[in-house]
PDB file of N, CA, C and O in Angstrom:
ATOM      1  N   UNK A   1     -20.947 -26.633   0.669  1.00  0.00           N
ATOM      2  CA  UNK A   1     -19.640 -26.664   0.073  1.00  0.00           C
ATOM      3  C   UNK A   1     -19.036 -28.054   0.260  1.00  0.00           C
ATOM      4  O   UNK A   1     -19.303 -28.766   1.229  1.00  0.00           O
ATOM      5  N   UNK A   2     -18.287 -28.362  -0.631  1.00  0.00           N
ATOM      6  CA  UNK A   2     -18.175 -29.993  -0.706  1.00  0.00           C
ATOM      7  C   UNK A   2     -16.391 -29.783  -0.933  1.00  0.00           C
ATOM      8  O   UNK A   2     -15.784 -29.216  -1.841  1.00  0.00           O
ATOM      9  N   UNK A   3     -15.841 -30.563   0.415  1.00  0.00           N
ATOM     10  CA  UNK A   3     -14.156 -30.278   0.118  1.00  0.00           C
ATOM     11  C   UNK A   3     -13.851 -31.643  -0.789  1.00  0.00           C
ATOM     12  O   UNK A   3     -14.482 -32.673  -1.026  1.00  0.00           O
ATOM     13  N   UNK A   4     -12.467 -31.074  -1.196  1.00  0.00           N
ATOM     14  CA  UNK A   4     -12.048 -32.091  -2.760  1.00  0.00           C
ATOM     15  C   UNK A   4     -10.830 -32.554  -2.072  1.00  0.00           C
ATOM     16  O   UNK A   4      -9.816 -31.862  -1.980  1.00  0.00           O
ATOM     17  N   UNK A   5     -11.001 -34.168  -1.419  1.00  0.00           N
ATOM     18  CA  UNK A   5      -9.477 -34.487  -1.743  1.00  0.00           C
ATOM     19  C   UNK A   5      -8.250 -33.981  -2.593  1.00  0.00           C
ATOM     20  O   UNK A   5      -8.452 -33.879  -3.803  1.00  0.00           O
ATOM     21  N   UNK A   6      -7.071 -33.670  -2.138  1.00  0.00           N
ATOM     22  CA  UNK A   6      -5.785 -33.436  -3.070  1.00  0.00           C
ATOM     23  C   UNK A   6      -4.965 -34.656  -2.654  1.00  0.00           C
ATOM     24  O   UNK A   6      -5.177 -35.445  -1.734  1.00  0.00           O
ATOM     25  N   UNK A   7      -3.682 -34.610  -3.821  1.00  0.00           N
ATOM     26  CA  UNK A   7      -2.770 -35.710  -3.361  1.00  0.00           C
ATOM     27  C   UNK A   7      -1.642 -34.677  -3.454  1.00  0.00           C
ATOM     28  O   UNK A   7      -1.220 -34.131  -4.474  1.00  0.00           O
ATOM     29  N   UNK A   8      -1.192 -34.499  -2.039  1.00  0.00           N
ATOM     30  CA  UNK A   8      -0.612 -33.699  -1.576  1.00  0.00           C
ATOM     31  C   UNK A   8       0.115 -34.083  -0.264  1.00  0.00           C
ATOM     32  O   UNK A   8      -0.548 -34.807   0.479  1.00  0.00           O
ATOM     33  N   UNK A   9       1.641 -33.652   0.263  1.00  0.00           N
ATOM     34  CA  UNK A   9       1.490 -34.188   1.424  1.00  0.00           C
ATOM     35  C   UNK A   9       0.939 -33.432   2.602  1.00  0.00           C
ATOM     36  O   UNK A   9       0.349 -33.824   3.609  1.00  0.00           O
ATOM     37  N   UNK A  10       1.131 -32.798   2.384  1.00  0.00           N
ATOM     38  CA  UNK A  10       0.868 -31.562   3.446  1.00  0.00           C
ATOM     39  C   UNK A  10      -0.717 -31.294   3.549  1.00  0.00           C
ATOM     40  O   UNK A  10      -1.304 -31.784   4.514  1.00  0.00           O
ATOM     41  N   UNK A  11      -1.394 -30.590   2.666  1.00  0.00           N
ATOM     42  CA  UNK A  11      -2.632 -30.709   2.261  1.00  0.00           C
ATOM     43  C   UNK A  11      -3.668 -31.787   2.372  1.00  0.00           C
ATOM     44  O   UNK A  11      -3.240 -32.941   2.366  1.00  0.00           O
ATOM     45  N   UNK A  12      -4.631 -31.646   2.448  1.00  0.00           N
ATOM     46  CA  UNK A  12      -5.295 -33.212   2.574  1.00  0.00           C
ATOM     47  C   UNK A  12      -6.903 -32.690   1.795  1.00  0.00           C
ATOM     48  O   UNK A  12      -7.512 -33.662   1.349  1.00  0.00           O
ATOM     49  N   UNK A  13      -7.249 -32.041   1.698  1.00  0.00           N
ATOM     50  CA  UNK A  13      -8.401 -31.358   0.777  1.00  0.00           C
ATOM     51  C   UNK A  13      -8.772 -30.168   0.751  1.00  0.00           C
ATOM     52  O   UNK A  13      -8.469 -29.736   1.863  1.00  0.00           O
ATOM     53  N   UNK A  14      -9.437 -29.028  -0.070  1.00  0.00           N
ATOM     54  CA  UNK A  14      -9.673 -28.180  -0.671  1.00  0.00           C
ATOM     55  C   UNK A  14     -11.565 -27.959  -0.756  1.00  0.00           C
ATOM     56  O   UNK A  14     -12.284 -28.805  -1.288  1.00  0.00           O
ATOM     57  N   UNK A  15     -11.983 -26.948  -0.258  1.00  0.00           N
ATOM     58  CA  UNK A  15     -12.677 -26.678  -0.889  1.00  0.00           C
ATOM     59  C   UNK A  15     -13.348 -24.967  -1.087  1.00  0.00           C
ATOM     60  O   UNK A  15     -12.706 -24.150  -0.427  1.00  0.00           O
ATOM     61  N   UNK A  16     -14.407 -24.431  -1.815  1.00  0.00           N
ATOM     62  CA  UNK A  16     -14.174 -22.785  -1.757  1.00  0.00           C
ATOM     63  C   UNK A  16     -15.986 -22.702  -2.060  1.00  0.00           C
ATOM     64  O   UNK A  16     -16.753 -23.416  -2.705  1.00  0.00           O
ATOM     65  N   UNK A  17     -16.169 -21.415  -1.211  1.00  0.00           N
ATOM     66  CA  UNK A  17     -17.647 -20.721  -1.153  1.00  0.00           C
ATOM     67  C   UNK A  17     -17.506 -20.005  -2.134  1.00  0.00           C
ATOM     68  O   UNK A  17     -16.503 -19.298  -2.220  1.00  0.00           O
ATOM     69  N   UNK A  18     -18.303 -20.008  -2.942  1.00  0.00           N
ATOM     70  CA  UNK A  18     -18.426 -19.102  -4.272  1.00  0.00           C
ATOM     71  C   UNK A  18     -18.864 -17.886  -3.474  1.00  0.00           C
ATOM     72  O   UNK A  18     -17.983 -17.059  -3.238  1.00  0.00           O
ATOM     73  N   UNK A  19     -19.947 -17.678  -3.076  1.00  0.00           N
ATOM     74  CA  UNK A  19     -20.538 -17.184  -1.919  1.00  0.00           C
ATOM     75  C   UNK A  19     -20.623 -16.215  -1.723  1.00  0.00           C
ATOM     76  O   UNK A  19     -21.568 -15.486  -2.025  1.00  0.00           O
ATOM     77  N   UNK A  20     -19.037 -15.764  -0.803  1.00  0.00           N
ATOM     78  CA  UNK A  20     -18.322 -15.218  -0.038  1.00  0.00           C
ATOM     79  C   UNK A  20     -16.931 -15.413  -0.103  1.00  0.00           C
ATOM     80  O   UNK A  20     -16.163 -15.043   0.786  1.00  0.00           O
ATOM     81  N   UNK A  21     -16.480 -16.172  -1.471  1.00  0.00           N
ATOM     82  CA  UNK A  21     -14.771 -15.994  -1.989  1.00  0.00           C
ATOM     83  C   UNK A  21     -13.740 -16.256  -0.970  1.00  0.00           C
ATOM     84  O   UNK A  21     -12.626 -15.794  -0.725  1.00  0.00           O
ATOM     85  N   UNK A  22     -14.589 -17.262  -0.405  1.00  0.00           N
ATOM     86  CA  UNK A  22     -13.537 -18.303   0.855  1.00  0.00           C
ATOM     87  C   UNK A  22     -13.266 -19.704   0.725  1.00  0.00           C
ATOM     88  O   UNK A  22     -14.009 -20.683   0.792  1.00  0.00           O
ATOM     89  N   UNK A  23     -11.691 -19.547   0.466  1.00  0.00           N
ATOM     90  CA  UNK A  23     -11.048 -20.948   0.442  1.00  0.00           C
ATOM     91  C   UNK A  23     -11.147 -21.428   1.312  1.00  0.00           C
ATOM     92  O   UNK A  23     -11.261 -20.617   2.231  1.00  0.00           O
ATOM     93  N   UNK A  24     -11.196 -23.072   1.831  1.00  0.00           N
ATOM     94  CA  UNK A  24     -11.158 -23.861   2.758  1.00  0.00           C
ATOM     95  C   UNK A  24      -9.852 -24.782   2.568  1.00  0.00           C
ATOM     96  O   UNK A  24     -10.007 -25.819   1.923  1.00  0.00           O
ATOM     97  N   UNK A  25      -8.909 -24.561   2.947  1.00  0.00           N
ATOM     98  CA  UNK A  25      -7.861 -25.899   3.513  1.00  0.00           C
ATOM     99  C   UNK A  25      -7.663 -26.846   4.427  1.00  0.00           C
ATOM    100  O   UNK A  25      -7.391 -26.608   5.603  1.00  0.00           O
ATOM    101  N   UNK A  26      -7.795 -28.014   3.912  1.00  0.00           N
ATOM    102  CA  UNK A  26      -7.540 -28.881   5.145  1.00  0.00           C
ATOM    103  C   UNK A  26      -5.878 -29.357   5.445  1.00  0.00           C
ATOM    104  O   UNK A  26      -5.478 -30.007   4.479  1.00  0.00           O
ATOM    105  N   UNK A  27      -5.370 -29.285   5.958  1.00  0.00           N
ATOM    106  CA  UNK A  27      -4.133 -29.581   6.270  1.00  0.00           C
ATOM    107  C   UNK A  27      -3.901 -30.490   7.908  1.00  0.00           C
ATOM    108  O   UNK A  27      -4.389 -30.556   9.037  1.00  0.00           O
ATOM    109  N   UNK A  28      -2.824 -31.060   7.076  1.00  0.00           N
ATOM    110  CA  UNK A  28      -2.939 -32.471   8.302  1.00  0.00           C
ATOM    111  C   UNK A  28      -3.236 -31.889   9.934  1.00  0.00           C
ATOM    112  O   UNK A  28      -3.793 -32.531  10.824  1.00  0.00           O
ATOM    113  N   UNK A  29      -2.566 -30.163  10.053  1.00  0.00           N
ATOM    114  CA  UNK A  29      -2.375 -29.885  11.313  1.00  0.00           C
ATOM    115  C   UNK A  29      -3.935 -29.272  11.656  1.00  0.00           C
ATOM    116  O   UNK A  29      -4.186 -28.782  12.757  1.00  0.00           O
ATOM    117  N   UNK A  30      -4.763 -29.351  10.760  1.00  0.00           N
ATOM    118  CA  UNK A  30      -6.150 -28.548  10.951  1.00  0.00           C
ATOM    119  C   UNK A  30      -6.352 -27.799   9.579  1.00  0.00           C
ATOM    120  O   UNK A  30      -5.513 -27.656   8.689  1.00  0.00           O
ATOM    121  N   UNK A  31      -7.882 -27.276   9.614  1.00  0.00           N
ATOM    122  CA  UNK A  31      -8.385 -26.246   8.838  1.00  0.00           C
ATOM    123  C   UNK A  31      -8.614 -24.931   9.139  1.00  0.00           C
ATOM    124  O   UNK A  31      -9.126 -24.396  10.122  1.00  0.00           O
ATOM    125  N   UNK A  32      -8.087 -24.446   7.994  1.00  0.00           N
ATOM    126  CA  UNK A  32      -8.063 -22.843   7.659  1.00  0.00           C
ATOM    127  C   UNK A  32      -9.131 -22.334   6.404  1.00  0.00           C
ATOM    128  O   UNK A  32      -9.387 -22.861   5.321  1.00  0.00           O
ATOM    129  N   UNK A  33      -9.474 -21.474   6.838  1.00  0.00           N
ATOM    130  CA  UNK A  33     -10.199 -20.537   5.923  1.00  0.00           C
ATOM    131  C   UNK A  33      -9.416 -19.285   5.516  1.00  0.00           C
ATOM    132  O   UNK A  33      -9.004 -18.507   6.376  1.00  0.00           O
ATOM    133  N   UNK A  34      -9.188 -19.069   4.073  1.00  0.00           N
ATOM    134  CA  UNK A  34      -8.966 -18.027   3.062  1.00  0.00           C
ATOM    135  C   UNK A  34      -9.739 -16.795   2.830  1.00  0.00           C
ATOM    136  O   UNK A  34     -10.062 -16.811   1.642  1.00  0.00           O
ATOM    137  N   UNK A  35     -10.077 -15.996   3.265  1.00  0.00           N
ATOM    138  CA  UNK A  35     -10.691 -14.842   2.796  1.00  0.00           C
ATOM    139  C   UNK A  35     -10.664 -14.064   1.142  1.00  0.00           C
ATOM    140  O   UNK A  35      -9.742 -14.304   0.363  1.00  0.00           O
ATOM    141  N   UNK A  36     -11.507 -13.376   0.880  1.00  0.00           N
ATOM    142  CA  UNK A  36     -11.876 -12.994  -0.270  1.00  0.00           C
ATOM    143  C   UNK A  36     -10.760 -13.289  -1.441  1.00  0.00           C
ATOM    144  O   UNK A  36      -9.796 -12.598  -1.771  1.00  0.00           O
ATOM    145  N   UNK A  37     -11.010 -13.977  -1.723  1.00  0.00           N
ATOM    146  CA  UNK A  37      -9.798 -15.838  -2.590  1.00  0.00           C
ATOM    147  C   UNK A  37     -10.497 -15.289  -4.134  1.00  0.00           C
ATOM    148  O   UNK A  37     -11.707 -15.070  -4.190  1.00  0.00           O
ATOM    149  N   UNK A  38      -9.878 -15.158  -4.975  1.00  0.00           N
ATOM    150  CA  UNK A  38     -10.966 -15.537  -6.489  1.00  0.00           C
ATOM    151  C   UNK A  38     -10.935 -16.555  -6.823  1.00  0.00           C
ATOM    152  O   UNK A  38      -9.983 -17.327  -6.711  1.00  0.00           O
ATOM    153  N   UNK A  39     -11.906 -16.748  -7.272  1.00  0.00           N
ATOM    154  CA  UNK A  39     -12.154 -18.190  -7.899  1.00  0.00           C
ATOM    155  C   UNK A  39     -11.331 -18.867  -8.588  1.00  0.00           C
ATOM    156  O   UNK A  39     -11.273 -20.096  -8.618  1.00  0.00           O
ATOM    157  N   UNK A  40     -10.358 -17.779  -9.433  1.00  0.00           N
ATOM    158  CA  UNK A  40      -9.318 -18.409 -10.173  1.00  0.00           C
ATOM    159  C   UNK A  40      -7.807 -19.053  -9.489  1.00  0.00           C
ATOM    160  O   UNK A  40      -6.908 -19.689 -10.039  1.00  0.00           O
ATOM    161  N   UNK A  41      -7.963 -18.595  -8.079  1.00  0.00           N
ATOM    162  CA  UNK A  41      -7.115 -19.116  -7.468  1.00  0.00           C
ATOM    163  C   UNK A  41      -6.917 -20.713  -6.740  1.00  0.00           C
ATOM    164  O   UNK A  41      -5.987 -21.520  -6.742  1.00  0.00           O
ATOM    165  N   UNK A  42      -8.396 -20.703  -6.089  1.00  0.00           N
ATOM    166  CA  UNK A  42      -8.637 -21.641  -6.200  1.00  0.00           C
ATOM    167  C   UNK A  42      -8.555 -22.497  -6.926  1.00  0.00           C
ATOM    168  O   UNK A  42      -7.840 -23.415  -6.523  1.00  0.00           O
ATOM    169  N   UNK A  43      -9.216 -22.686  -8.364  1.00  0.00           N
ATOM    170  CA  UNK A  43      -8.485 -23.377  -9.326  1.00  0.00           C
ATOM    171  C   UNK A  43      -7.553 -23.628  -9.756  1.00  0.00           C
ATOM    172  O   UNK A  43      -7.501 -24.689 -10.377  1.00  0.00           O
ATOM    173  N   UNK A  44      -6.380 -22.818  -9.656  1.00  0.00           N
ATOM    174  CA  UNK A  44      -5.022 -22.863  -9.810  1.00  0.00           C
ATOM    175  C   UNK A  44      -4.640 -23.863  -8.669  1.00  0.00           C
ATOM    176  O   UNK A  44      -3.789 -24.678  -9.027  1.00  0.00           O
ATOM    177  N   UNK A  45      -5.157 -24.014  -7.121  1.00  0.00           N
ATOM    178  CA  UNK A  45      -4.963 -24.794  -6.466  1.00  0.00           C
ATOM    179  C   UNK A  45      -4.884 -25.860  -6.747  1.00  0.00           C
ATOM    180  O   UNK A  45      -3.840 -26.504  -6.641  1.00  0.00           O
ATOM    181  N   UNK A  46      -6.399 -26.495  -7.347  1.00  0.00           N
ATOM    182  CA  UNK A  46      -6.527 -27.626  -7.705  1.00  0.00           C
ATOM    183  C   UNK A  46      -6.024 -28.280  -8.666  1.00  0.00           C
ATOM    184  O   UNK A  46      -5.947 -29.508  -8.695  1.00  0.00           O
ATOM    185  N   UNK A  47      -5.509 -27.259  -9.829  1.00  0.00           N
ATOM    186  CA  UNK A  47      -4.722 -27.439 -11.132  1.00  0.00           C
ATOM    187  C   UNK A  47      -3.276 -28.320 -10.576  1.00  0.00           C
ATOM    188  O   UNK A  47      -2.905 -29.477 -10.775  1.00  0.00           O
ATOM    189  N   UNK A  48      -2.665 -27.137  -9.771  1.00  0.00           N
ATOM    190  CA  UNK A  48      -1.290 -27.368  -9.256  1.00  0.00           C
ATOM    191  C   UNK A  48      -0.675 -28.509  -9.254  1.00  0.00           C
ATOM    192  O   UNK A  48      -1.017 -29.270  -8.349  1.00  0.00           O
ATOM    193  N   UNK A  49       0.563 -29.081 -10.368  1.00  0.00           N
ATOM    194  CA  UNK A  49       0.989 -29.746  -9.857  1.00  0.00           C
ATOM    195  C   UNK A  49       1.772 -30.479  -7.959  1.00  0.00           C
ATOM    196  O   UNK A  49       1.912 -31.522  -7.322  1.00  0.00           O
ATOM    197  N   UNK A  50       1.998 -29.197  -7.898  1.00  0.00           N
ATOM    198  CA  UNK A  50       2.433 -29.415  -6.195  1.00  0.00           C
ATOM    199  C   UNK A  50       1.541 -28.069  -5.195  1.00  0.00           C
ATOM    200  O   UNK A  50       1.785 -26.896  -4.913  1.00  0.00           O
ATOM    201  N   UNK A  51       0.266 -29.193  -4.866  1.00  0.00           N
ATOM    202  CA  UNK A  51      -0.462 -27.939  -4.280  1.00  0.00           C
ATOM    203  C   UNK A  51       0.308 -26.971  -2.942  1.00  0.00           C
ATOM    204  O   UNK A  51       0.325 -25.741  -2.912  1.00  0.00           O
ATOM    205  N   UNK A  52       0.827 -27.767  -2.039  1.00  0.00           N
ATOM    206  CA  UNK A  52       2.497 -27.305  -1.536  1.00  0.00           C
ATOM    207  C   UNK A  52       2.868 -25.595  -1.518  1.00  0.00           C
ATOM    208  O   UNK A  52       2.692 -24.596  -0.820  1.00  0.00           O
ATOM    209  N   UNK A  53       3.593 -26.089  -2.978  1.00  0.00           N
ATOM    210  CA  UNK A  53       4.188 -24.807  -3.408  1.00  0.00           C
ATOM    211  C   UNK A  53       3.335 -23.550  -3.908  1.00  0.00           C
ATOM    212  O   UNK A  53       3.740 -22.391  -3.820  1.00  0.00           O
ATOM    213  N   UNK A  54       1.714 -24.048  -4.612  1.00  0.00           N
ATOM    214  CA  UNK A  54       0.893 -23.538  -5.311  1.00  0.00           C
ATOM    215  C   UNK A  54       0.840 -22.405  -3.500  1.00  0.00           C
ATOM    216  O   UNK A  54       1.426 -21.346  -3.274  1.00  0.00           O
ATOM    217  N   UNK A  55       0.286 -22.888  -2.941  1.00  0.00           N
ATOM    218  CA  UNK A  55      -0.075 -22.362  -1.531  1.00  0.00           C
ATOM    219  C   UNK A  55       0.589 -21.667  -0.961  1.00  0.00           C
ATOM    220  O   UNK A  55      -0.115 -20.886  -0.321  1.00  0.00           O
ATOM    221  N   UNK A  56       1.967 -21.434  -0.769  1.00  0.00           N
ATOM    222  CA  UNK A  56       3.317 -20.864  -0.290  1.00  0.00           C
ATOM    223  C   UNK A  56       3.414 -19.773  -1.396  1.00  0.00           C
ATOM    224  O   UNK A  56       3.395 -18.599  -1.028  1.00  0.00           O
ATOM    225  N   UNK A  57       3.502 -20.020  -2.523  1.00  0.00           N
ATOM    226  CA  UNK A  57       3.591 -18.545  -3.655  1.00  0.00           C
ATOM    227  C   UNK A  57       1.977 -17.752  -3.823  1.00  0.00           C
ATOM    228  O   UNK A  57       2.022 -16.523  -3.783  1.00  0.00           O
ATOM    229  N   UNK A  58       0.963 -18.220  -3.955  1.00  0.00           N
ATOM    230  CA  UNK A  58      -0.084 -17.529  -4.339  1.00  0.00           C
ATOM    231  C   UNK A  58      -1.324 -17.580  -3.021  1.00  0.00           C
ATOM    232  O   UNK A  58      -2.479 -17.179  -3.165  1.00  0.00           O
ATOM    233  N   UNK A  59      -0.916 -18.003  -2.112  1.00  0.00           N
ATOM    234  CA  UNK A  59      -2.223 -18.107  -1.148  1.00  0.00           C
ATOM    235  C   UNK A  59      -1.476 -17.246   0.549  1.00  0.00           C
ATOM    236  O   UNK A  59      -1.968 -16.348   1.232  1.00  0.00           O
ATOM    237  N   UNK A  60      -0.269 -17.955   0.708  1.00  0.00           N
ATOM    238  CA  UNK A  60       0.146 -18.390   2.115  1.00  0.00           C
ATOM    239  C   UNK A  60       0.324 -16.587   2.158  1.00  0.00           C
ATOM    240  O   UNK A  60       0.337 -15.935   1.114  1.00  0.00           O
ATOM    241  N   UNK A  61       0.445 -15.986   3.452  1.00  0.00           N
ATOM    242  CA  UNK A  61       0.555 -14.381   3.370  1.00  0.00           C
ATOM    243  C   UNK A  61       0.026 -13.252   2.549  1.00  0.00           C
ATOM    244  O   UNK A  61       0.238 -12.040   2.595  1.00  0.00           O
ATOM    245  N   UNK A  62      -0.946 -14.218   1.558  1.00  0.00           N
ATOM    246  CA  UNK A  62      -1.442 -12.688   0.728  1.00  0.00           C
ATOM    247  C   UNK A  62      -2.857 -12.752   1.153  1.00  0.00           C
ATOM    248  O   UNK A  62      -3.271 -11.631   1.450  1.00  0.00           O
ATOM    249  N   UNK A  63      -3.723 -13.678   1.279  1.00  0.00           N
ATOM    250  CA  UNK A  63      -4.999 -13.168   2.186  1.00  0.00           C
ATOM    251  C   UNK A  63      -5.162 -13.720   3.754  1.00  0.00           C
ATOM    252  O   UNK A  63      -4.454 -14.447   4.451  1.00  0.00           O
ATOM    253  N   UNK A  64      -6.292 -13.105   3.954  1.00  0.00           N
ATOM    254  CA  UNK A  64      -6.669 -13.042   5.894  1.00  0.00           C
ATOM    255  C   UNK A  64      -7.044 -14.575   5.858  1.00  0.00           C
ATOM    256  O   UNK A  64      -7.583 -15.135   4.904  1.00  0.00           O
ATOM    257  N   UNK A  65      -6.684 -15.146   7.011  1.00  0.00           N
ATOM    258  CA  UNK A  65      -6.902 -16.114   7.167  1.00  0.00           C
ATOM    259  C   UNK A  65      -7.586 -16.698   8.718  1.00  0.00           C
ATOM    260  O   UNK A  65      -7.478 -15.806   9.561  1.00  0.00           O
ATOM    261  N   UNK A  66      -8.061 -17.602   9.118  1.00  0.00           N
ATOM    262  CA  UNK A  66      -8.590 -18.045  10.461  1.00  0.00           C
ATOM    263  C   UNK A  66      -8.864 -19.343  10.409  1.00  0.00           C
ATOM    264  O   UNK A  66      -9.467 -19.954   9.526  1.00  0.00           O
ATOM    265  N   UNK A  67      -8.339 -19.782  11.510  1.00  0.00           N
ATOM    266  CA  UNK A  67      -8.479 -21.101  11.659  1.00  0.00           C
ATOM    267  C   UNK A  67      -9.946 -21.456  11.956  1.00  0.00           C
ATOM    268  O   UNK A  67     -10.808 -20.804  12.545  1.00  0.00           O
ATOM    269  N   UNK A  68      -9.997 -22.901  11.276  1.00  0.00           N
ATOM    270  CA  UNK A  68     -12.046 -22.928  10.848  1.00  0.00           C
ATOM    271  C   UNK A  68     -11.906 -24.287  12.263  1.00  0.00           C
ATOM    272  O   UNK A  68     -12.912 -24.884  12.647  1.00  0.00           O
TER     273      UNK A  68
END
């Protein structure tokens, strides 16, 4: 799995296991892993003008998460 720079402040790259439907976030304070994520979300990530907010409405509290 190959993480994708974002230009973001908070965020710092992205990447997702087709796999096993796990997002990867890197964020300045560390990385987290996303649990069973669809693919289309992910993309919406990367779409996002403000990946930020993208993360807080469609990611942040709706799946399991663990610090990687």
């Amino acid at each position: 799995m190959i993480m994708q720079p974002v230009a973001s402040s908070n965020l710092v790259s992205v990447g997702y296991d087709d796999s096993v439907n796990t997002l990867y976030i890197q964020f300045r304070n560390g990385t987290y892993k996303y649990y069973n994520v669809p693919n289309n979300v992910y993309r919406g990530l990367l779409n996002a003008p403000s990946k930020g907010r993208y993360h807080d409405a469609f990611i942040k509290n709706r799946y399991q998460y663990s610090r990687a």
